[in-house]
C-alpha positions in Angstrom: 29.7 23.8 21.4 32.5 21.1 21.3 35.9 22.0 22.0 37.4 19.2 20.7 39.3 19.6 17.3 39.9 16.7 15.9 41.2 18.3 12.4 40.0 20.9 9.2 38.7 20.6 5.7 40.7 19.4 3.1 38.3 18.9 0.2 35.1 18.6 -0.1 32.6 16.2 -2.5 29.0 16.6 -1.8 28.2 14.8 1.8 31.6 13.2 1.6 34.5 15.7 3.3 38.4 14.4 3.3 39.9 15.9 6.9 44.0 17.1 7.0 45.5 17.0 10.4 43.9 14.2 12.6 46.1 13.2 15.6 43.0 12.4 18.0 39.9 10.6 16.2 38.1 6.6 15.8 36.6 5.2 13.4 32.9 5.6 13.1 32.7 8.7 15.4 30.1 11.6 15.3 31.8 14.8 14.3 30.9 18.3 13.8 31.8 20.0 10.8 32.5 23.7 10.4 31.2 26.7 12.3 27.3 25.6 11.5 28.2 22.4 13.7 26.8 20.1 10.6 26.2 16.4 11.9 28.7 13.8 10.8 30.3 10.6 10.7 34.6 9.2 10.3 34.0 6.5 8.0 37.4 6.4 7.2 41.0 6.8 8.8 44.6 7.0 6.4 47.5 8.4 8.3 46.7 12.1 9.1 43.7 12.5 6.4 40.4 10.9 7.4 37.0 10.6 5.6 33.9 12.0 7.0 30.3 11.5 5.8 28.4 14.6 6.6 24.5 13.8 7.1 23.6 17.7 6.3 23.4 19.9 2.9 27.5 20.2 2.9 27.0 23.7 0.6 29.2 26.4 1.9 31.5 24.0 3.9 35.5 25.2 2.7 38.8 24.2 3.4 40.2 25.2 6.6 36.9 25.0 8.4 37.3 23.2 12.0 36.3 19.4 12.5 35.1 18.9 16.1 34.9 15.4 17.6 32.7 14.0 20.4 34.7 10.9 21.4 30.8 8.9 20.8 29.6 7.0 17.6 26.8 7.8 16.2 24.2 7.3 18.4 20.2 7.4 19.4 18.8 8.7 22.8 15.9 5.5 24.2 13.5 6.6 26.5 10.0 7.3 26.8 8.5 9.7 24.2 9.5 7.4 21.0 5.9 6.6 20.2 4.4 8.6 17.8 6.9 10.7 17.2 8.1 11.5 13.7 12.1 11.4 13.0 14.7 11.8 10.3 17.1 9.4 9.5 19.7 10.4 12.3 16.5 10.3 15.0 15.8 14.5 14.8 12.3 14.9 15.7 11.2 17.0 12.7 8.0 18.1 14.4 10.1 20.0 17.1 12.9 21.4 14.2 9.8 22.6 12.6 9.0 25.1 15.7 12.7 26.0 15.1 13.2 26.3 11.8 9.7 26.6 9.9 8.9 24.3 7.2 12.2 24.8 5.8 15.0 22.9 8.0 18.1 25.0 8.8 21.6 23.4 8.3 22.9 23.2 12.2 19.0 22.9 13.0 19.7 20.1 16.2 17.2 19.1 18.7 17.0 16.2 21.4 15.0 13.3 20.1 13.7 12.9 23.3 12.0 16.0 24.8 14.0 16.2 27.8 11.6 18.9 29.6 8.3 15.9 29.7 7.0 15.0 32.7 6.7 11.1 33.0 4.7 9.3 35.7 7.5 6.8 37.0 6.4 3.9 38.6 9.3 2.4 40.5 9.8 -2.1 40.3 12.7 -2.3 42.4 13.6 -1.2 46.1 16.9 -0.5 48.0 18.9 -3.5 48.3 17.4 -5.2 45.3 20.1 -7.3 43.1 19.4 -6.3 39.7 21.3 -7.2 36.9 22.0 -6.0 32.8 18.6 -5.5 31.0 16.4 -6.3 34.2 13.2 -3.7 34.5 13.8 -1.0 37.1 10.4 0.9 36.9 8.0 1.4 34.2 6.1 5.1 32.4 2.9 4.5 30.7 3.7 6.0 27.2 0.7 5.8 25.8 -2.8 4.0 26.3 -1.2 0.2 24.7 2.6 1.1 25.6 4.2 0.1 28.7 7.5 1.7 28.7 10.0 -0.6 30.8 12.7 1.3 31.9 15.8 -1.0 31.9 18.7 -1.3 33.0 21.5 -0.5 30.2 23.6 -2.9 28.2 26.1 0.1 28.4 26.4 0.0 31.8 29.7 0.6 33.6 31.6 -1.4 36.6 31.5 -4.8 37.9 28.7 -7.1 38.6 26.8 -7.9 40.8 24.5 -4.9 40.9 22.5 -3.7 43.8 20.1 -1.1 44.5 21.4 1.7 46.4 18.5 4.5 46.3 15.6 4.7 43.5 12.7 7.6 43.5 9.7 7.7 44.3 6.4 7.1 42.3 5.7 10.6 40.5 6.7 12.6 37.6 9.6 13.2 36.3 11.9 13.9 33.5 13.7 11.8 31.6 16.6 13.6 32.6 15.7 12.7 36.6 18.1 9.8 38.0 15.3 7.1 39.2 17.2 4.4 40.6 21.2 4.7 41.9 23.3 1.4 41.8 26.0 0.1 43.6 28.9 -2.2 41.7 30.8 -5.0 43.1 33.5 -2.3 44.1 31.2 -0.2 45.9 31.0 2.5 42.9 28.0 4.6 42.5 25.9 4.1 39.0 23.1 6.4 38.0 20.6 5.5 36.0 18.5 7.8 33.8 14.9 7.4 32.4 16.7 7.2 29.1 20.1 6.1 27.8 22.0 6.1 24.1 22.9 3.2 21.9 25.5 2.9 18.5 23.1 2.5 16.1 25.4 0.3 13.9 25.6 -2.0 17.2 23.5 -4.8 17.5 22.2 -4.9 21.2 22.7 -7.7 23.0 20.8 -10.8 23.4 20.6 -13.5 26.1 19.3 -16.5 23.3 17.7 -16.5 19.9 14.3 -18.8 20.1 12.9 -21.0 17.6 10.9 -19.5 15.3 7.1 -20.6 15.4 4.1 -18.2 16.0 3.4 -16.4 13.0 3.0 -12.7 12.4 -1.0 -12.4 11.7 -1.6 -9.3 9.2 -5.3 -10.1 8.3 -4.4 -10.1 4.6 -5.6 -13.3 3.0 -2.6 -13.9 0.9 0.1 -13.4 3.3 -1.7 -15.4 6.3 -3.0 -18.6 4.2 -0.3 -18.5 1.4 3.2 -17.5 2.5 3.0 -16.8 6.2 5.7 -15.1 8.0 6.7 -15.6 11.4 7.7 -13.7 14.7 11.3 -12.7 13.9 11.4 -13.7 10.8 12.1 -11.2 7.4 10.7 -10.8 4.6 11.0 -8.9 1.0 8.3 -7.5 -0.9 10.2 -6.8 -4.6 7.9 -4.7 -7.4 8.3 -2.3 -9.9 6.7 1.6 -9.7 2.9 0.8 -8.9 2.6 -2.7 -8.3 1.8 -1.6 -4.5 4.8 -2.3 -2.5 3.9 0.8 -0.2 0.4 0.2 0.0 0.8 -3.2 1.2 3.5 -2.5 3.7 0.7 0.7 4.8 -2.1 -2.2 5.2 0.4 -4.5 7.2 1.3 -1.4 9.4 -2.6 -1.0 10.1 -3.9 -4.6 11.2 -1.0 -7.0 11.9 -0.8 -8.1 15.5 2.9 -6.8 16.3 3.0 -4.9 19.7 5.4 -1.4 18.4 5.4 -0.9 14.9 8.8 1.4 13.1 8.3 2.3 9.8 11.1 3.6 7.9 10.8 5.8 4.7 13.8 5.7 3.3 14.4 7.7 0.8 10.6 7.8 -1.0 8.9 10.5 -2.3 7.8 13.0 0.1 4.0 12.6 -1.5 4.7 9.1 -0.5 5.4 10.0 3.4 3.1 12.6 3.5 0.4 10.3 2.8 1.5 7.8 5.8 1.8 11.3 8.0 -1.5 12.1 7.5 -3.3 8.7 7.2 -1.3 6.9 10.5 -2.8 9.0 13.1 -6.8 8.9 11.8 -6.3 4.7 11.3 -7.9 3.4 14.1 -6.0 0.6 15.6 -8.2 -2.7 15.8 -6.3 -4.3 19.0 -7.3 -0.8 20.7 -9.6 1.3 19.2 -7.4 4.0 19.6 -5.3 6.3 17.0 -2.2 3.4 15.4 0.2 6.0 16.1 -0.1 5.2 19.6 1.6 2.2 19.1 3.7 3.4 15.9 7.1 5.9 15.1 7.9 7.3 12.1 11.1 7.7 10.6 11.0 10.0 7.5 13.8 10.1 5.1 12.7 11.0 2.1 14.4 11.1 -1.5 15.2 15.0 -1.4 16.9 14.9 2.0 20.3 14.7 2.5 21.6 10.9 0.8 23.9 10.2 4.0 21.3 9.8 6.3 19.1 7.8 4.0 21.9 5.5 4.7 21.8 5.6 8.3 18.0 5.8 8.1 17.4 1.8 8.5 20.1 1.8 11.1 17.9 4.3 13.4 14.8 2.2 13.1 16.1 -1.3 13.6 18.0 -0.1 17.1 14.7 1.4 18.2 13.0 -1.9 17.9 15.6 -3.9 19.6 15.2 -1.2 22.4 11.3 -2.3 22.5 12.1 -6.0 22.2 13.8 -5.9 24.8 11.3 -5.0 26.7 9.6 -8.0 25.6 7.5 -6.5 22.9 6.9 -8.0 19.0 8.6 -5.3 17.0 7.5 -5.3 12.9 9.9 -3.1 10.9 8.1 -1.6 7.4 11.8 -0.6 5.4 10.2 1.3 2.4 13.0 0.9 0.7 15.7 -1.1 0.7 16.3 -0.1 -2.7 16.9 3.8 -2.0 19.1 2.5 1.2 21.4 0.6 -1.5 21.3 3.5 -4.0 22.8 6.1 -1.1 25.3 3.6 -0.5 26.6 3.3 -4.1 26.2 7.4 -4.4 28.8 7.2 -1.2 31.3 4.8 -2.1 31.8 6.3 -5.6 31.8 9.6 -3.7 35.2 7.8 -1.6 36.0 6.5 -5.0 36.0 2.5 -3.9 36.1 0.1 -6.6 32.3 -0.6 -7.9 30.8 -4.2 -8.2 27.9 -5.0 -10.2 26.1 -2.4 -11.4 27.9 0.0 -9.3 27.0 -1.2 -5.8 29.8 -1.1 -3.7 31.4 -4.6 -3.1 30.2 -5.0 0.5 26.0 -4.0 -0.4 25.7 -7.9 0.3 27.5 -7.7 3.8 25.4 -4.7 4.7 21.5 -6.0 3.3 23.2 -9.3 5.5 23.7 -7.2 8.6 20.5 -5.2 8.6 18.0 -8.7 8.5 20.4 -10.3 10.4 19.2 -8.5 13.7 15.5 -9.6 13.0 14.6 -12.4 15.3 12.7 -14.0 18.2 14.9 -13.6 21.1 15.1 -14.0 25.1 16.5 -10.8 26.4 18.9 -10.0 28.8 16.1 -9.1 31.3 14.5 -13.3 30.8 11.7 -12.3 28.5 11.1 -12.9 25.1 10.5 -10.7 22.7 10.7 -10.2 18.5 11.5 -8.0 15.7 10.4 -9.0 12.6 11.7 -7.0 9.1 9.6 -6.2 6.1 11.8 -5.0 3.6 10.1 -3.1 0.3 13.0 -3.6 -2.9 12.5 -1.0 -5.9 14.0 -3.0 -8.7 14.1 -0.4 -11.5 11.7 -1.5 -14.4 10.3 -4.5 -12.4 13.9 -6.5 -12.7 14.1 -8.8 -10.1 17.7 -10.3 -11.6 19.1 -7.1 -10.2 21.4 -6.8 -7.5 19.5 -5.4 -4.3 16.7 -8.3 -4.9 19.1 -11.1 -5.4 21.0 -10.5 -2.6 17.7 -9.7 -0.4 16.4 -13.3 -1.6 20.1 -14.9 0.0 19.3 -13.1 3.3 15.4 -13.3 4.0 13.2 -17.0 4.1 9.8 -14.9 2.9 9.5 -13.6 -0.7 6.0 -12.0 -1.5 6.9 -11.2 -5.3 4.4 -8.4 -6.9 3.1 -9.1 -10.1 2.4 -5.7 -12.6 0.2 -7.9 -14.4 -2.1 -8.5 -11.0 -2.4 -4.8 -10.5 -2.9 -3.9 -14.3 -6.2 -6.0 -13.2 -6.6 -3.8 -10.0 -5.8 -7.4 -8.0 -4.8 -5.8 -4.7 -2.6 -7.3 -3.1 -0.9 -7.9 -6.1 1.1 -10.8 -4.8 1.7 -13.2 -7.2 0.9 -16.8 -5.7 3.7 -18.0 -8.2 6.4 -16.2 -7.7 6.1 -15.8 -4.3 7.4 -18.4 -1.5 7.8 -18.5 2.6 10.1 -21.2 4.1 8.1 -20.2 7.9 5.1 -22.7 6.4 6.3 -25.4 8.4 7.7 -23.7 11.8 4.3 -22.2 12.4 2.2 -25.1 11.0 2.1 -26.3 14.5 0.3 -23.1 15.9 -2.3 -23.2 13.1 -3.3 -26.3 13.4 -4.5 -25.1 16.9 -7.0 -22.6 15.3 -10.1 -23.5 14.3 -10.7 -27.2 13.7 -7.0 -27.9 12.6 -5.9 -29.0 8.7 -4.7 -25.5 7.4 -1.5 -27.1 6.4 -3.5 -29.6 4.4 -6.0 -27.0 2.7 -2.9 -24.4 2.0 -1.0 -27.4 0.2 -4.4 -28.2 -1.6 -5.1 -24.8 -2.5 -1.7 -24.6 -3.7 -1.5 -27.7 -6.0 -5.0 -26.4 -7.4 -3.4 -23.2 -8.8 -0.7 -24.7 -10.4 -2.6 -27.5 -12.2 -4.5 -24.2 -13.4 -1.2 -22.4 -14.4 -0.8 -25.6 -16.8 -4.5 -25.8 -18.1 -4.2 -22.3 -18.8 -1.5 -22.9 -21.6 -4.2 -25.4 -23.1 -6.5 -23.1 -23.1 -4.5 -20.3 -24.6 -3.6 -22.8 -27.6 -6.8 -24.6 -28.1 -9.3 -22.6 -25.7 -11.7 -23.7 -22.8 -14.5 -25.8 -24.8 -11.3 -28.5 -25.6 -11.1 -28.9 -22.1 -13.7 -31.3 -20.3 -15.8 -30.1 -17.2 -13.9 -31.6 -14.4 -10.8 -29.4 -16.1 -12.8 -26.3 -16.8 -13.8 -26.6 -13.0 -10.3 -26.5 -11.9 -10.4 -23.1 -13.7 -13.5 -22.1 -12.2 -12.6 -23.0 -8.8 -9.3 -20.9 -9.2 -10.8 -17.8 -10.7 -13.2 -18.0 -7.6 -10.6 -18.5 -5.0 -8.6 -15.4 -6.7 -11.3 -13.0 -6.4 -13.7 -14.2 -3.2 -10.0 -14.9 -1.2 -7.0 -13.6 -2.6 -8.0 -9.8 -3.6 -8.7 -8.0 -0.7 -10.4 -4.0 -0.6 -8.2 -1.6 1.7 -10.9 0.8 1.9 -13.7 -1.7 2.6 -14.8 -1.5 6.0 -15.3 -5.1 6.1 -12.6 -6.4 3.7 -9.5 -4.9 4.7 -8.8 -7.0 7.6 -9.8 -11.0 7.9 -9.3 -12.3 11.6 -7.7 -15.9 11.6 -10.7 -17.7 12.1 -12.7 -16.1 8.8 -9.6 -16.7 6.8 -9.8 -20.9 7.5 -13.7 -20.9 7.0 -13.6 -18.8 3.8 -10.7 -21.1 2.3 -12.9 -24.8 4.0 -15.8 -23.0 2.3 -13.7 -22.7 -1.5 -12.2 -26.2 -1.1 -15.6 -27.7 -0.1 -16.8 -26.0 -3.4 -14.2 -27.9 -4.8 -14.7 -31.2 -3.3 -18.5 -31.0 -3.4 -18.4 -29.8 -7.1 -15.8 -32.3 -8.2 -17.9 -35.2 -7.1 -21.2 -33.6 -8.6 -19.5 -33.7 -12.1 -18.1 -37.4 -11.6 -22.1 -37.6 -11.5 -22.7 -36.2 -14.7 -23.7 -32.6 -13.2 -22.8 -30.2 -16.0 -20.1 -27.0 -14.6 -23.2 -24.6 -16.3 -25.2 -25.7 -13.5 -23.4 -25.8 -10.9 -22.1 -22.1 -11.7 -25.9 -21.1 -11.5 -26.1 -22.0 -8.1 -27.1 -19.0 -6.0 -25.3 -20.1 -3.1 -21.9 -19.7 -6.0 -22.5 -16.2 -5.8 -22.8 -15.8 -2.3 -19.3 -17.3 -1.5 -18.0 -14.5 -4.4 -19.3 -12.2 -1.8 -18.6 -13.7 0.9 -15.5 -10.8 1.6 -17.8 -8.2 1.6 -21.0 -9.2 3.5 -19.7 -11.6 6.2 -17.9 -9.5 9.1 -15.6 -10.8 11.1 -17.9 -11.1 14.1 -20.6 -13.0 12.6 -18.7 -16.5 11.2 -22.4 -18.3 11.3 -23.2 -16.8 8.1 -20.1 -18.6 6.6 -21.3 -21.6 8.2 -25.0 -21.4 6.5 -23.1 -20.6 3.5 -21.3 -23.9 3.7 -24.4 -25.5 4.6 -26.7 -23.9 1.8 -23.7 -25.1 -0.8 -23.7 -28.6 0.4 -27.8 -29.2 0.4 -27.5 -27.4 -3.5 -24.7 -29.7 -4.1 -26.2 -32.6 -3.0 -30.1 -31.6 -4.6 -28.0 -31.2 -8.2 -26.5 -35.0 -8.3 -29.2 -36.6 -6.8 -31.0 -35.3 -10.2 -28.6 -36.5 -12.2 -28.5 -40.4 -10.1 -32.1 -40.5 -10.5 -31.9 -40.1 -14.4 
């Protein structure tokens, strides 16, 4: 128990506790309230009275009750044993609280997040007299099957540089409490260094260089890849109102993008929400593998019912545990489901510490703070000279669909990828109900370069034709609705055509389809080649007087309609005698018409 009193109860308001009697405390560090040793945080310091935000059910708390400090912010423990483990916002394992509590947590209910009594099979990368210096690897655990865990050495490490090795273990298990590897300073102090060390979580760690931008993050859904790509690093915000399948997409980009770790971040969803993603995460079987995805996943479950304080600290949590992994040169994708609840807890706590509202209530810094969280997305070379990324997918909840609301405004300032969801598209069951409109990536041209080394090149080219097709369709389709399709000649009405089949043979993808849910790079540029040669092929058969009836009652028409379904990703011929079979029909049809 701490021994450290820093003051007692004043008042008390929900998670947010006023202090009387601080002489000894800092800003922004962990505390213990009352006998029950309830988790906290200062968040604010006036004279002898300070604020503290309590991250537990605050009920029975009373004036007079003791305020312990630890002299620490508030911080998580790194280490091996992160993957596939399932945490709350302040990084309690709730799998382990569950042995100690039941299914009910206790208030006061604490465990390590690492399980300190593992044993780890260490594999030393450095020997005695070895210079070694901030972020370097000293030795390396095999976490899981995928997941090499560097052990490095720690941005919060003390004395002067240069480092050298003065004793490190042997190869063989330990825990992560073992010292593995003893340093030497410049002044001949002795450093030890654990398997594990702790990091602020409102700390950004430390970077050598950000990188360019420029290999993009491949999910295998159509839309995202072809349309509005992002990149490595790079942020993103998926806004859409209660069923437009904000969680469902961020669950499908979880499953099959190519990111190395993957932290996903329930903040403050409904718990049928979370329990779905509990259950589902560990019998998805990851592509890159074959193995279970939460080999290569952790969880951090904070949903709506839990305690509003750590919903706010929730993001916090997950974002340092991907910098951890980046900087051991993996690609790190963040899912944030959602940015919206984190904003909410943030306006329940500053009205709670009566600040002044801004719009709609939010507290006047909610755009410093949505700045601050994307802000440590990026591609980066570490400390330790590799290169590594964390890339942030941020869900927004804009109540009724509003995306003039505060939280998405100031999310669109801060991010360069907007995938807008349309309740119209999934009032049609269009999944993923991204609308191709409203939706926009400023990545297209940074990773233009890497796809035109896929394939046989021109993706740019087909995306910006694809594109210009669907919005000469948005404009026919106001003709239409005032003086319907038969006004319109053929060559029109085949714009039309072409779009409705691009919408539902490419865009619309099937999560539960074995075949469907994931498109590798190279069957995504043959399926959109194989719609604009359609196009092209079409287009030129009409210029020959080939009526749109028959050319729509070309078989080979509705094979490329199921071309989603029946071609897997390991057999790309059969796109290729698709494409064939549609140009020898194309052909066969205006050499009719020449004739006559």
């Amino acid at each position: 128990m701490p021994q450290r009193i820093v003051g007692q109860v004043k008042r008390v308001n929900g998670p947010v506790i006023t202090i009387k009697g601080v002489t000894d405390a800092m800003m922004m560090e962990l505390v213990y309230v009352g006998e029950e040793l309830l988790i906290g945080e200062l968040v604010k310091l006036d004279g002898e009275e300070a604020t503290v935000q309590v991250y537990e059910e605050a009920t029975g708390i009373a004036p007079g009750d003791n305020v312990y400090g630890t002299n620490l912010p508030l911080s998580v423990e790194l280490g091996p044993g992160l993957i596939g483990t399932i945490y709350d916002g302040i990084q309690r394992p709730l799998e382990r609280l569950q042995e100690y509590s039941g299914d009910t947590i206790q208030r006061g209910v604490a465990a390590n997040a690492l399980n300190h009594t593992t044993q780890w099979e260490y594999t030393p990368l450095v020997k005695e007299g070895d210079e070694v210096k901030v972020g370097q690897v000293v030795g390396s655990v095999q976490e899981t099957e995928r997941v090499e865990h560097r052990i490095l050495v720690p941005p919060t490490l003390e004395g002067s540089p240069p480092y050298k090795v003065a004793e490190t273990v042997k190869k063989g298990s330990y825990n992560v409490e073992k010292v593995v590897c003893t340093l030497i300073d410049s002044s001949g102090r002795k450093i030890p260094l654990k398997m594990y060390h702790q990091w602020a979580i409102r700390v950004p760690r430390p970077i050598a260089n950000r990188k360019p931008l420029g290999i993009p993050l491949i999910t295998g859904q159509r839309v995202i890849d072809m349309l509005f790509p992002l990149a490595k690093g790079g942020t993103v915000a998926i806004p859409g109102g209660f069923g437009t399948g904000k969680t469902m997409t961020q669950h499908a980009i979880a499953s099959w993008c190519d990111a190395d770790i993957i932290v996903y971040i329930g903040c403050g969803e409904r718990g049928n929400e979370m329990t779905d993603v509990l259950r589902e995460f560990p019998q998805i079987i990851d592509p890159y593998s074959g193995r279970s995805l939460m080999e290569r996943t952790i969880l951090i479950a904070n949903t709506s019912n839990m305690p509003v304080s750590a919903r706010e600290a929730s993001i916090y949590t997950g974002v340092t545990l991907a910098e951890y992994y980046r900087d051991m040169g993996y690609h790190v994708a963040i899912m944030a489901d959602s940015t919206s609840r984190w904003a909410e807890a943030l306006r329940e706590l500053s009205g709670r510490m009566e600040e002044m509202p801004a719009e709609e209530g939010f507290p006047a810094y909610l755009p410093t703070r949505i700045a601050q969280f994307y802000e440590r997305a990026g591609y980066m070379e570490t400390l330790g000279g590799d290169e590594g990324s964390v890339s942030i997918i941020g869900a927004v909840s804009p109540p009724g669909g509003d995306f003039s609301e505060p939280v998405t405004q100031h999310t669109r300032r801060f991010v360069r990828c907007f995938w807008g969801l349309d309740r119209s598209l999934a009032s049609e069951r269009h999944y993923p109900a991204i609308s191709w409109l409203d939706s926009y990536s400023e990545y297209v041209d940074e990773v233009a370069p890497w796809w035109q080394l896929q394939g046989e090149g021109g993706w740019l080219e087909s995306r910006q034709e694809i594109m210009e097709l669907l919005q000469k369709e948005v404009r026919l389709q106001q003709i239409v609705k005032l003086v319907g399709p038969d006004a319109l000649p053929d060559s029109q009405n085949f714009i039309l055509e072409v779009c409705r089949l691009f919408k539902t043979a490419f865009l619309q993808q099937n999560a539960f389809d074995e075949i469907d849910r994931y498109s590798t790079v190279a069957k995504q540029l043959k399926m959109l080649q194989l719609i604009l040669d359609y196009w092209h092929l079409g287009s030129d058969a009409i210029a020959k007087g080939v009526t749109m009836v028959k050319i729509r009652r070309l078989k080979v028409v509705q094979e490329i309609a199921r071309m989603r379904f029946s071609v897997p990703n390991d057999d790309l011929d059969q796109l290729d005698h698709i494409a064939l079979r549609l140009e020898r029909s194309m052909t066969q049809l205006g050499g009719i018409y020449e004739e006559r």
